[in-house]
C-alpha positions as protocol buffer text, in pm:
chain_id: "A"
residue {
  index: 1
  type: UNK
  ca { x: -3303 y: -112 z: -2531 }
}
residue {
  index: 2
  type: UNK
  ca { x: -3371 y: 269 z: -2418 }
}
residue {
  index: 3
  type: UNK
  ca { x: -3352 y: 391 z: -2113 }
}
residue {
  index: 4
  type: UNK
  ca { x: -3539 y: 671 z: -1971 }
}
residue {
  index: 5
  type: UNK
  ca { x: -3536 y: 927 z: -1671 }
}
residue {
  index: 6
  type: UNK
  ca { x: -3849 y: 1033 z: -1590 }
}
residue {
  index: 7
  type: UNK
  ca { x: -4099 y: 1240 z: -1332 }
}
residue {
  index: 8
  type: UNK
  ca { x: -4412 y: 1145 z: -1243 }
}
residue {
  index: 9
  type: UNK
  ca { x: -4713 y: 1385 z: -1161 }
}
residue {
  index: 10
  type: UNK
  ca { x: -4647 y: 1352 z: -782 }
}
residue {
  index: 11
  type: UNK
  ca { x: -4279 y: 1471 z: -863 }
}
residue {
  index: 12
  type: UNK
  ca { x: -4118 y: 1108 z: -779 }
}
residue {
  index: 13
  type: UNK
  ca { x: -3852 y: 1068 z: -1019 }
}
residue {
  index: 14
  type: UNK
  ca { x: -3727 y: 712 z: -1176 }
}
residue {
  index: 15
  type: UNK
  ca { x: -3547 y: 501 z: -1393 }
}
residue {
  index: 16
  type: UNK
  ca { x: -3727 y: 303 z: -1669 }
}
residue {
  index: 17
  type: UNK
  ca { x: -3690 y: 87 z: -1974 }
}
residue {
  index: 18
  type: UNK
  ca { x: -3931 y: 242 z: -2274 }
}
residue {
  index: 19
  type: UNK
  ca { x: -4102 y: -12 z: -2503 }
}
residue {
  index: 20
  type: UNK
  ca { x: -4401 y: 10 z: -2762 }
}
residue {
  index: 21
  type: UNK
  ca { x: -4615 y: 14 z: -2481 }
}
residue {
  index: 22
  type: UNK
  ca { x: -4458 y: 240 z: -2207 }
}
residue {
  index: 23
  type: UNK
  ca { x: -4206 y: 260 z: -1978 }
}
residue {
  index: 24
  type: UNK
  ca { x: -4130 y: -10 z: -1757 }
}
residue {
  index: 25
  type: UNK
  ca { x: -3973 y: 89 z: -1421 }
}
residue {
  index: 26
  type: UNK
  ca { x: -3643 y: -17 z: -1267 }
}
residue {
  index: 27
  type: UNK
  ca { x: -3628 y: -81 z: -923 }
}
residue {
  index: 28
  type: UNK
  ca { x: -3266 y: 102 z: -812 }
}
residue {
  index: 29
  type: UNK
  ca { x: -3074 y: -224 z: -627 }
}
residue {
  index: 30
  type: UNK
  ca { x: -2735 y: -217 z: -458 }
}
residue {
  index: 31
  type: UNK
  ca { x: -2475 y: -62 z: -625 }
}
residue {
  index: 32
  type: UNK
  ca { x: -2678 y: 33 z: -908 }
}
residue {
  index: 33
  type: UNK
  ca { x: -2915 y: 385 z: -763 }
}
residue {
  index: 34
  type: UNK
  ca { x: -2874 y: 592 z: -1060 }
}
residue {
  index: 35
  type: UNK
  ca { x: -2874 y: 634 z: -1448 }
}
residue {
  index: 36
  type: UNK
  ca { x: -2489 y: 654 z: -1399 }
}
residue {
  index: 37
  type: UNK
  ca { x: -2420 y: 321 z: -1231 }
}
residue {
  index: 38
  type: UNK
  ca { x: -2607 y: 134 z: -1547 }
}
residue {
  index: 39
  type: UNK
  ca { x: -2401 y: 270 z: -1780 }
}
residue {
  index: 40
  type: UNK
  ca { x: -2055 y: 217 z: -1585 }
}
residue {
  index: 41
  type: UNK
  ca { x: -2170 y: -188 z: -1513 }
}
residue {
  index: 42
  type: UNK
  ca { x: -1962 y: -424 z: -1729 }
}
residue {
  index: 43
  type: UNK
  ca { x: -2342 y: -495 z: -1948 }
}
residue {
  index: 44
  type: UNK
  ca { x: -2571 y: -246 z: -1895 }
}
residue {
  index: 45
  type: UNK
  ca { x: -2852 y: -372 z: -2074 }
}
residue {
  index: 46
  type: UNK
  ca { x: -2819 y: -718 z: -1882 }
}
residue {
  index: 47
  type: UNK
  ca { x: -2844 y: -444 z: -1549 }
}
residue {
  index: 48
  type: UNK
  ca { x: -3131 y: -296 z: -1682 }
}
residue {
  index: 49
  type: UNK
  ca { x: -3283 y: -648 z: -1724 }
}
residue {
  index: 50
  type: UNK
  ca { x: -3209 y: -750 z: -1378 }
}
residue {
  index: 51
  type: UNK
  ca { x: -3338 y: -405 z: -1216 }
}
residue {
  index: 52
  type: UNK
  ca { x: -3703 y: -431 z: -1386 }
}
residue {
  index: 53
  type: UNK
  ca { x: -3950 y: -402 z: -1121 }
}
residue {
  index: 54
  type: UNK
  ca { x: -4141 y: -750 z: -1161 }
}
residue {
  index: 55
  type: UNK
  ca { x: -4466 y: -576 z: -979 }
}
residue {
  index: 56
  type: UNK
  ca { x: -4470 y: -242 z: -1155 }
}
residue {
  index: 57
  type: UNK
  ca { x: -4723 y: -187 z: -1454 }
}
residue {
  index: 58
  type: UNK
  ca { x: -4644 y: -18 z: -1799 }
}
residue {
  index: 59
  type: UNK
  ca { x: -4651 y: 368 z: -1746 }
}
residue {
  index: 60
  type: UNK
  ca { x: -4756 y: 525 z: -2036 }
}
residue {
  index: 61
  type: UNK
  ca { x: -4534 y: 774 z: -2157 }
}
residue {
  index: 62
  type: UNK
  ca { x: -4786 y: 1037 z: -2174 }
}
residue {
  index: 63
  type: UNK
  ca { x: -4821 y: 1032 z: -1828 }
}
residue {
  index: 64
  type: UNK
  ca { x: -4475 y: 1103 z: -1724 }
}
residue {
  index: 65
  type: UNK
  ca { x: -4221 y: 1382 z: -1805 }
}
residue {
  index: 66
  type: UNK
  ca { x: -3939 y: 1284 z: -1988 }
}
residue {
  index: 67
  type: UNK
  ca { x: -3597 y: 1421 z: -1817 }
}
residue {
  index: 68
  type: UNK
  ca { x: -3275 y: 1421 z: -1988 }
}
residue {
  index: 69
  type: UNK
  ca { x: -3064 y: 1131 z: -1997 }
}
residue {
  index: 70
  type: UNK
  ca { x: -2798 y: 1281 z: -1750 }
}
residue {
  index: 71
  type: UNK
  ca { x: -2735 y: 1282 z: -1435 }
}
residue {
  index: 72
  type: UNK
  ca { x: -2369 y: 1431 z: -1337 }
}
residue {
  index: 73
  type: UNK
  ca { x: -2198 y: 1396 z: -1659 }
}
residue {
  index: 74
  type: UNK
  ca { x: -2012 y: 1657 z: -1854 }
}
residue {
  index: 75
  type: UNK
  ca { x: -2154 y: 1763 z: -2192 }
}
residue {
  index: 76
  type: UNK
  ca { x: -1882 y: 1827 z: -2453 }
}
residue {
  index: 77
  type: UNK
  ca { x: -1895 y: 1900 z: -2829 }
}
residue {
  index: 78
  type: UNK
  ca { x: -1737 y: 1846 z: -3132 }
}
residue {
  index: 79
  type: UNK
  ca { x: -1696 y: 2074 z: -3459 }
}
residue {
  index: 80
  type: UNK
  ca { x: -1667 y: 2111 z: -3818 }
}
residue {
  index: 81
  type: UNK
  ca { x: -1744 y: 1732 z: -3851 }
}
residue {
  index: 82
  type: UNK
  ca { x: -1931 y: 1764 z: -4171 }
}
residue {
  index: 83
  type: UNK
  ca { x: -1842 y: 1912 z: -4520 }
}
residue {
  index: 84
  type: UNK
  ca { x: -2147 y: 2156 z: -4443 }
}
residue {
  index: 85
  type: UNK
  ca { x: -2048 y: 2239 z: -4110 }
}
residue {
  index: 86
  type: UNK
  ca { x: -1722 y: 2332 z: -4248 }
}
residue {
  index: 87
  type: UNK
  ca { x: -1865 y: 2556 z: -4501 }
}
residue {
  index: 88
  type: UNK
  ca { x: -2118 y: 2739 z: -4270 }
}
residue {
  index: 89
  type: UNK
  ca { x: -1836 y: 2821 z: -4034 }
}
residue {
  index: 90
  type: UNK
  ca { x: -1629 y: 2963 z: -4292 }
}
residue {
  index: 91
  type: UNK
  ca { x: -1916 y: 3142 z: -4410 }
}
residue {
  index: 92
  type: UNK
  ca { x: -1968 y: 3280 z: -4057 }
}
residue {
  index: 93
  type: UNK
  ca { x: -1600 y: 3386 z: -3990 }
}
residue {
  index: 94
  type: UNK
  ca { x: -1455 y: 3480 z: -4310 }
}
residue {
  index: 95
  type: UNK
  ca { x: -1146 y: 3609 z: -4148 }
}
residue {
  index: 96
  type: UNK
  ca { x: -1092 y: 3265 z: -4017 }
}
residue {
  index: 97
  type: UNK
  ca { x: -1209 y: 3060 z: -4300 }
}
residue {
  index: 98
  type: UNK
  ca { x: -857 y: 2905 z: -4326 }
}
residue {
  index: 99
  type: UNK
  ca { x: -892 y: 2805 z: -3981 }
}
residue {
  index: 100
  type: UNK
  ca { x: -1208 y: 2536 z: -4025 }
}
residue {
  index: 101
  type: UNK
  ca { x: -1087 y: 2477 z: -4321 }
}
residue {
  index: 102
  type: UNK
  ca { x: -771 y: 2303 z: -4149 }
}
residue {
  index: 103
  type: UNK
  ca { x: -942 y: 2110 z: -3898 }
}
residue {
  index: 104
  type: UNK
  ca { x: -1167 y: 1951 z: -4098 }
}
residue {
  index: 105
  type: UNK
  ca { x: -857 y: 1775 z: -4281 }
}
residue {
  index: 106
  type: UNK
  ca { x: -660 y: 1760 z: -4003 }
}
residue {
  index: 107
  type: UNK
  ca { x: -660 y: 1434 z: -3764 }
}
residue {
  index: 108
  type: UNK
  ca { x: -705 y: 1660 z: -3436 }
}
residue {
  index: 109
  type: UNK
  ca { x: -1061 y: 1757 z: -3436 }
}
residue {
  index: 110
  type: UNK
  ca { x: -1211 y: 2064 z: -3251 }
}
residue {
  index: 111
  type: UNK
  ca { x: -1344 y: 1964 z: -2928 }
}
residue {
  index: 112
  type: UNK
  ca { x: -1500 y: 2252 z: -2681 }
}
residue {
  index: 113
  type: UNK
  ca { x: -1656 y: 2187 z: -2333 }
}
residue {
  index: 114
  type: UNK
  ca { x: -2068 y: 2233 z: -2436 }
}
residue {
  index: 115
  type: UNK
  ca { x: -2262 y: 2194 z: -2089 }
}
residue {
  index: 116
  type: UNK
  ca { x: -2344 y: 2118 z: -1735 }
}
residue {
  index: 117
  type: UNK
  ca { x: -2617 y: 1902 z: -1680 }
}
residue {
  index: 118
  type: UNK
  ca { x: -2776 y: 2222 z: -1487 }
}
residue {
  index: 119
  type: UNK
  ca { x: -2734 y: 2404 z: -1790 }
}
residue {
  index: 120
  type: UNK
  ca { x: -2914 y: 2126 z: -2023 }
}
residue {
  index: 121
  type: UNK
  ca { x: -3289 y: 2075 z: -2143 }
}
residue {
  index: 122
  type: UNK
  ca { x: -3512 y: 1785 z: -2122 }
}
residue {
  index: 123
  type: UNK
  ca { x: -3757 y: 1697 z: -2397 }
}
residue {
  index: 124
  type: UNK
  ca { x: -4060 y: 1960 z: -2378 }
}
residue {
  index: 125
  type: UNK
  ca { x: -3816 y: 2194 z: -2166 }
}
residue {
  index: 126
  type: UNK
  ca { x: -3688 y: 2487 z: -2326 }
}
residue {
  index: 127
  type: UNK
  ca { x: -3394 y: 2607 z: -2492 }
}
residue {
  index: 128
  type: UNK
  ca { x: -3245 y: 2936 z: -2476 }
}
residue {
  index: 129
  type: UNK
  ca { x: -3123 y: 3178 z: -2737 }
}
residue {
  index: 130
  type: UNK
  ca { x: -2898 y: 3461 z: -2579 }
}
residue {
  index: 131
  type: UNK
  ca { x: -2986 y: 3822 z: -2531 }
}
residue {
  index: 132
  type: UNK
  ca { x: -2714 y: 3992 z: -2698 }
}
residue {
  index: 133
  type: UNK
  ca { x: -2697 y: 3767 z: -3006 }
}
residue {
  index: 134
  type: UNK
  ca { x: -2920 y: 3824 z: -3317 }
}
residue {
  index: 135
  type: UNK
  ca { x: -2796 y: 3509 z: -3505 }
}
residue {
  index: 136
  type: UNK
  ca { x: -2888 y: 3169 z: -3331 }
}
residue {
  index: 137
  type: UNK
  ca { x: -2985 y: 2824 z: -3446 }
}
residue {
  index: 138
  type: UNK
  ca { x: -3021 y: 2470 z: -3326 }
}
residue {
  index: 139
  type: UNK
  ca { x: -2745 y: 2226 z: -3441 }
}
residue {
  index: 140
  type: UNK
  ca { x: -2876 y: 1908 z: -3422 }
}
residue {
  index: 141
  type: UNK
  ca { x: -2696 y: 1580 z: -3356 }
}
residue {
  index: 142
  type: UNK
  ca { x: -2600 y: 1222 z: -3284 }
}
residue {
  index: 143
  type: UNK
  ca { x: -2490 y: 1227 z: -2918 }
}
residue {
  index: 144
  type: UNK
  ca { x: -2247 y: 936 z: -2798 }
}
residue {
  index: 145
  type: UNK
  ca { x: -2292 y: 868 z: -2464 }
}
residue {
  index: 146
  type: UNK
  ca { x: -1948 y: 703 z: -2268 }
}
residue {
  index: 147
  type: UNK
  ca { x: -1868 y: 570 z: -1938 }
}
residue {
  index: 148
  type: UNK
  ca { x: -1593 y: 657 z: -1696 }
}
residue {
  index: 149
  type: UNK
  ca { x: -1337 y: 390 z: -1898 }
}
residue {
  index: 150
  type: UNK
  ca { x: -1469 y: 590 z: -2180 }
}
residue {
  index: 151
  type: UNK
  ca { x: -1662 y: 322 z: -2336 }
}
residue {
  index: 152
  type: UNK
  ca { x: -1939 y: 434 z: -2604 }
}
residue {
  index: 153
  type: UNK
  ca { x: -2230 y: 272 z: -2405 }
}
residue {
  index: 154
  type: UNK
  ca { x: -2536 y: 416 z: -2574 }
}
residue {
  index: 155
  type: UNK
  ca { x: -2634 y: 697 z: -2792 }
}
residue {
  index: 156
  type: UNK
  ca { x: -2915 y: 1005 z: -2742 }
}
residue {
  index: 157
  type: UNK
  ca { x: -2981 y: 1263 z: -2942 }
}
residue {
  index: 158
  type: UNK
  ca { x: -2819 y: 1669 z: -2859 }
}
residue {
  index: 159
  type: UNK
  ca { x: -2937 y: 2031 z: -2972 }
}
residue {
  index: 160
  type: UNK
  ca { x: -2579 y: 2232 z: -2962 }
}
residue {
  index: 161
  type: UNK
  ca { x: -2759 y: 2577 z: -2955 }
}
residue {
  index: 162
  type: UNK
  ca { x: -2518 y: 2834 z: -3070 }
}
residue {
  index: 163
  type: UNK
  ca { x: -2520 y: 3176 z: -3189 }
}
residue {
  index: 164
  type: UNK
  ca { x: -2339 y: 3235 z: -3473 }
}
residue {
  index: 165
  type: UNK
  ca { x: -2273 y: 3603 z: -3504 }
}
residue {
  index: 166
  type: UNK
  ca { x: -2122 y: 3562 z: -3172 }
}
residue {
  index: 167
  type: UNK
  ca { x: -1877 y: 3333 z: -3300 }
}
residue {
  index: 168
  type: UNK
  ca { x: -1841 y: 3489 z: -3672 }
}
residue {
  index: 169
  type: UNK
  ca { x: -1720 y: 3799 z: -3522 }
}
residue {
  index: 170
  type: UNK
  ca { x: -1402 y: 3623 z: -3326 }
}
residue {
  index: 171
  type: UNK
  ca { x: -1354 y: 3267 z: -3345 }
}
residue {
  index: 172
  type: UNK
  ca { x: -1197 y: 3321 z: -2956 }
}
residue {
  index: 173
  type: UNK
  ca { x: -1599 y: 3392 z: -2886 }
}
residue {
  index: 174
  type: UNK
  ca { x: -1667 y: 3030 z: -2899 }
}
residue {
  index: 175
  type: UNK
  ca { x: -1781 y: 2973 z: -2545 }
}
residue {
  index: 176
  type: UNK
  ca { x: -2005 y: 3254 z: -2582 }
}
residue {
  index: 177
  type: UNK
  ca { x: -2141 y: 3147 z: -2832 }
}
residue {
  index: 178
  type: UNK
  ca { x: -2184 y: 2769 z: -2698 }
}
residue {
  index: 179
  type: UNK
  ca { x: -2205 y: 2784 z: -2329 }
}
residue {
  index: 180
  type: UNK
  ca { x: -2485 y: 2960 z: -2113 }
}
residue {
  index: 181
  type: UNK
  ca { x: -2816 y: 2885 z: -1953 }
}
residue {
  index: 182
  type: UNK
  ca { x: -3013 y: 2620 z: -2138 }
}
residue {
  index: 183
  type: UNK
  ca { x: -2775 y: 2639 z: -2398 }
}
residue {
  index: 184
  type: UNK
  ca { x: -2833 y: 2243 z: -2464 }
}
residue {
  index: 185
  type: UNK
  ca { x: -3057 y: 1963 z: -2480 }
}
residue {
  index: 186
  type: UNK
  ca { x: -3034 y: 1608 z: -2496 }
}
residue {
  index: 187
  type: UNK
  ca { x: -3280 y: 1283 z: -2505 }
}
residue {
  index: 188
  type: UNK
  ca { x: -3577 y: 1194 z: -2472 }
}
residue {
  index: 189
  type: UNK
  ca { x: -3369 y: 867 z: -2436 }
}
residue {
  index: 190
  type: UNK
  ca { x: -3057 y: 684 z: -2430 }
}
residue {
  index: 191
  type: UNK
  ca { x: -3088 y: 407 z: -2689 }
}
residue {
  index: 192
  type: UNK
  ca { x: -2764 y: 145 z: -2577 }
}
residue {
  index: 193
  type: UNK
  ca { x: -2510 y: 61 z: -2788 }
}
residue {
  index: 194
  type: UNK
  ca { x: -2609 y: -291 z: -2834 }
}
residue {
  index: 195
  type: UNK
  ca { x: -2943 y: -200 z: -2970 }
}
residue {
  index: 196
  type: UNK
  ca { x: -2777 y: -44 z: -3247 }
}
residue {
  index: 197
  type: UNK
  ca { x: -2636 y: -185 z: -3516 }
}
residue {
  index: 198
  type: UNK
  ca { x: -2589 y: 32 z: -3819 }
}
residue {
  index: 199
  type: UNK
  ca { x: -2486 y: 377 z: -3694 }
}
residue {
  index: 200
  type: UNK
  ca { x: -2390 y: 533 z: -4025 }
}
residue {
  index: 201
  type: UNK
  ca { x: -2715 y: 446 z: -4153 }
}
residue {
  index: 202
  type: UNK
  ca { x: -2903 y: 662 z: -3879 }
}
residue {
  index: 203
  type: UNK
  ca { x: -3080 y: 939 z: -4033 }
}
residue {
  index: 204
  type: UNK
  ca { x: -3089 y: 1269 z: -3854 }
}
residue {
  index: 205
  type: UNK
  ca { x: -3416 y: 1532 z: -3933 }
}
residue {
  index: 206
  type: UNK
  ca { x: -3492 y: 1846 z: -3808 }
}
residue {
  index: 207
  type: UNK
  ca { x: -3813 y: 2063 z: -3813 }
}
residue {
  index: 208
  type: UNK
  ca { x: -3830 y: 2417 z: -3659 }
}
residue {
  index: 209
  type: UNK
  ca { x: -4185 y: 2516 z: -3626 }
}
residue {
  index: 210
  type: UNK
  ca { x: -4326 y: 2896 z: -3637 }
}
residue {
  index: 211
  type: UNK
  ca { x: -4666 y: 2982 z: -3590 }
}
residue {
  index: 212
  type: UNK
  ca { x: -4796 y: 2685 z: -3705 }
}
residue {
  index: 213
  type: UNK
  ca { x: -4586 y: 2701 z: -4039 }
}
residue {
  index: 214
  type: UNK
  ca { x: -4287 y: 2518 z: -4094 }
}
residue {
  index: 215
  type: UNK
  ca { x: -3997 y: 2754 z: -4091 }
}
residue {
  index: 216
  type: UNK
  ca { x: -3695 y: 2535 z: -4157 }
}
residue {
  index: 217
  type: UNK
  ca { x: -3613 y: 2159 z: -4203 }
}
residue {
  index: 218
  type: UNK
  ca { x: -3314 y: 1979 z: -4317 }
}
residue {
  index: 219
  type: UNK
  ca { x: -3195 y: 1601 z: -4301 }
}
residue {
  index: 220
  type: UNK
  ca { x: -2826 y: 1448 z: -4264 }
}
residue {
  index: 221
  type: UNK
  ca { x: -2736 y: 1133 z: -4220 }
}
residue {
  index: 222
  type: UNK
  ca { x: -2437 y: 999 z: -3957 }
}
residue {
  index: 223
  type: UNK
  ca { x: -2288 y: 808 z: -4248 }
}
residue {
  index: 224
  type: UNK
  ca { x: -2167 y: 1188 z: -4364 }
}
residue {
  index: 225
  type: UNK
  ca { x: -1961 y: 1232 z: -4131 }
}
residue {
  index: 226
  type: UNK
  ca { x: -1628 y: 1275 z: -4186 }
}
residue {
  index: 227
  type: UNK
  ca { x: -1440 y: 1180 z: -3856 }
}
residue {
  index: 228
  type: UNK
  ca { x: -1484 y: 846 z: -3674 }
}
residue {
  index: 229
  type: UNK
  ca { x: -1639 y: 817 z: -3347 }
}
residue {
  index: 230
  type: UNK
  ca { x: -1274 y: 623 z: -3246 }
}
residue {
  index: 231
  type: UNK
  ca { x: -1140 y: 951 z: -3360 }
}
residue {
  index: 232
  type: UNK
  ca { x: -1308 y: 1206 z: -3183 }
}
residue {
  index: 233
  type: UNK
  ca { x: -1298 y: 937 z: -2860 }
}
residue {
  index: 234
  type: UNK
  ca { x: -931 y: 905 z: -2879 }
}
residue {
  index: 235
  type: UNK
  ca { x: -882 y: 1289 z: -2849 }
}
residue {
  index: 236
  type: UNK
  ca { x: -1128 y: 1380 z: -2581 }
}
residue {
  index: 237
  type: UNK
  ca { x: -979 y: 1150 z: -2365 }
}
residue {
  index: 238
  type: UNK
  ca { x: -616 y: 1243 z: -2385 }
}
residue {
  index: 239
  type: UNK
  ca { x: -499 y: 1408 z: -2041 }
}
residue {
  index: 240
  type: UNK
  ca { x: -861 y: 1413 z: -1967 }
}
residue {
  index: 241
  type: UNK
  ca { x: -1078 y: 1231 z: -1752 }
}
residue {
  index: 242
  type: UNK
  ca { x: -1453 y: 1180 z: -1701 }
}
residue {
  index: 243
  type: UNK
  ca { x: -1513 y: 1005 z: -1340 }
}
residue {
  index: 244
  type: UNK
  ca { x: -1921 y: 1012 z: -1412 }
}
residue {
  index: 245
  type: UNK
  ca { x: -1871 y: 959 z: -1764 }
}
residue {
  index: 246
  type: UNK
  ca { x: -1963 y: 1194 z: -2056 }
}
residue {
  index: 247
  type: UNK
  ca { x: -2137 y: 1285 z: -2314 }
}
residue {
  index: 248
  type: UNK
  ca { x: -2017 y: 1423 z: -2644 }
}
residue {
  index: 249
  type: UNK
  ca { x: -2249 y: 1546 z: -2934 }
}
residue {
  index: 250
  type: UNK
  ca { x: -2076 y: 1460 z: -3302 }
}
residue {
  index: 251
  type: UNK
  ca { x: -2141 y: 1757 z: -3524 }
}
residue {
  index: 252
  type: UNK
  ca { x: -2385 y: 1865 z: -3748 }
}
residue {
  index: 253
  type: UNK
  ca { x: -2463 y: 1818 z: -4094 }
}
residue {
  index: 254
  type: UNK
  ca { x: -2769 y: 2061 z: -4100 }
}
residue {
  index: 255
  type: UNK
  ca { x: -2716 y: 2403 z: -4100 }
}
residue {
  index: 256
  type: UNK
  ca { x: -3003 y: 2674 z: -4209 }
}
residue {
  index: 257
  type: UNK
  ca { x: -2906 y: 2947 z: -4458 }
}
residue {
  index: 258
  type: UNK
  ca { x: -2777 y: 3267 z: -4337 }
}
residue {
  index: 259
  type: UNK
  ca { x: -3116 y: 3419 z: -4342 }
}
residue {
  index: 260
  type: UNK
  ca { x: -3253 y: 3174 z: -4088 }
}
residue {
  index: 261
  type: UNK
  ca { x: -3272 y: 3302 z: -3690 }
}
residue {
  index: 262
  type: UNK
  ca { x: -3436 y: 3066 z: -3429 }
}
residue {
  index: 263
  type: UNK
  ca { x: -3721 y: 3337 z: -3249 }
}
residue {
  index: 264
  type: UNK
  ca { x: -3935 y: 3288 z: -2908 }
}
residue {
  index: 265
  type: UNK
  ca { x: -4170 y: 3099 z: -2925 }
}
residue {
  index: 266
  type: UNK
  ca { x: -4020 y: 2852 z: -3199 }
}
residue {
  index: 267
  type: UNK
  ca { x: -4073 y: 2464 z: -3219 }
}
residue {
  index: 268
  type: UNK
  ca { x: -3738 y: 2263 z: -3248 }
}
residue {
  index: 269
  type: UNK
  ca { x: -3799 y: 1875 z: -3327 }
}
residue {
  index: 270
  type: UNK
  ca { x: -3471 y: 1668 z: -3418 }
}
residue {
  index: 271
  type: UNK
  ca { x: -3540 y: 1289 z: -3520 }
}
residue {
  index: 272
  type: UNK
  ca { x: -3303 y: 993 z: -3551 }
}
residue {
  index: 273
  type: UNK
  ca { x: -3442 y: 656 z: -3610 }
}
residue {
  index: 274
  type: UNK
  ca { x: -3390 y: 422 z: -3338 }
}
residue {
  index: 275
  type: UNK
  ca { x: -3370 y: 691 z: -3093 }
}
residue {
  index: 276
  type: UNK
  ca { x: -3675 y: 862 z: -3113 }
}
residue {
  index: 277
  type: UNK
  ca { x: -3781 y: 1281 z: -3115 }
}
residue {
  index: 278
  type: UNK
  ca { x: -3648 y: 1543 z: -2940 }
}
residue {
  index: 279
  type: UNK
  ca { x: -3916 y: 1829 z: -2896 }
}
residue {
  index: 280
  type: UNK
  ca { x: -3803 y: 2170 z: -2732 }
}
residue {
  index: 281
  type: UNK
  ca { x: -3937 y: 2542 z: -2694 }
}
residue {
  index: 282
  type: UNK
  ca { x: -3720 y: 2846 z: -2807 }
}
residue {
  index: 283
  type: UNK
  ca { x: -3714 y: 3144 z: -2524 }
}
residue {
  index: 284
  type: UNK
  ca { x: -3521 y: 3443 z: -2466 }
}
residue {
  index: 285
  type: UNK
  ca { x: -3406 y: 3642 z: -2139 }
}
């Protein structure tokens, strides 16, 4: 099952369930009024079941705007979860090469705060690359999405923008680098966890578009990862809590060559089967 928030053309917003042919609405009920209370129910697929508006029609998709999958949850990241991750931020810092180097062996992984939810993209909505930075590029990945308990309840799909010079000339940059306005973007769904059953098998593509040409493309797959998703669970909830819940993107495995920069005007798609396509727009302040 995915779930979906969505606006329609007369700006009413909503909650729906998106099958082959659209997206059936929910009808908000009780204690459940939000994305948010779904997730944190005891089954949330059995609560989207019993919130399905019996009188609402199929909207097509086409006729709605996808919004991301968030409502006041924190956005927070993890690092150097792949062997080419790990090489790509050695390249970038060479003075701290030793550094990555030791967290990708080590069990504590590196976990950074990524986002707001006012500082995160929907599909179609755009993504930012920073002003003062000359080396940025999307960093796409497999998003777990947990509840308050910190339960992995579903999965949608992230775009960790980052600039890289910004963090290859002092690792102590990182939030620079990571955090700022539309700085991340998640969806166009959350796909539950029940609906899933072969995570390391998931397949994660992405396309950047230029002028009509394809600029850069690259393909992962979750199964290279080399942290579980116990693991990085574990240590984002020690002496941390999440009372909305949270959302915390895995790593990537797909990193462009050092002669690759993400310009205005650029078309980011990222893919994972059983999730669906992420589409955003690159623009600059």
């Amino acid at each position: 099952m995915r779930l979906v928030k969505y606006r329609l053309g007369s700006g009413q917003e909503g909650i729906g369930v998106w099958d082959d042919p659209g997206i059936r609405p929910l009808l908000p009920s009780g204690q459940f009024r939000s994305l948010t209370d779904i997730l944190e129910s005891e089954d949330p697929a059995g609560t989207a079941k019993f919130l399905l508006d019996p009188s609402a029609t199929f909207i097509p998709v086409e006729a709605v705007r996808l919004l991301a999958p968030v409502d006041r949850q924190e956005i927070w990241a993890a690092g150097v979860t792949y062997r080419r991750s790990r090489s790509a931020r050695m390249e970038e810092s060479q003075d701290a090469e030793d550094f990555y180097d030791k967290v990708y062996q080590s069990d504590r992984p590196e976990l950074f705060f990524k986002a707001t939810p006012h500082r995160t993209s929907g599909p179609d909505e755009p993504v930012r690359i920073r002003h003062d930075a000359t080396w940025n590029v999307p960093e796409p990945e497999l998003a777990l999405v947990l509840n308050s308990r910190l339960d992995l309840v579903g999965y949608t799909i992230g775009n960790d923008m980052s600039s890289r010079d910004i963090e290859g000339e002092n690792p102590l940059y990182l939030p620079q680098a990571k955090v700022y306005d539309a700085c991340c973007s998640l969806g166009p769904c959350i796909t539950l966890e029940s609906a899933l059953s072969d995570v390391g098998s998931l397949e994660i593509e992405l396309t950047v578009h230029r002028n009509g040409d394809v600029a850069f493309e690259g393909k992962t797959s979750v199964g290279q990862m080399a942290r579980s998703f116990d693991n990085l669970i574990d240590y984002l909830g020690r002496d941390n809590t999440f009372p909305d819940g949270v959302i915390l993107l895995t790593g990537t495995g797909i990193v462009p060559d050092s002669n690759f920069t993400l310009l205005p005007s650029d078309r980011i798609e990222i893919s994972i089967n059983g999730i669906g396509t992420l589409v955003n727009r690159v623009i600059q302040s």
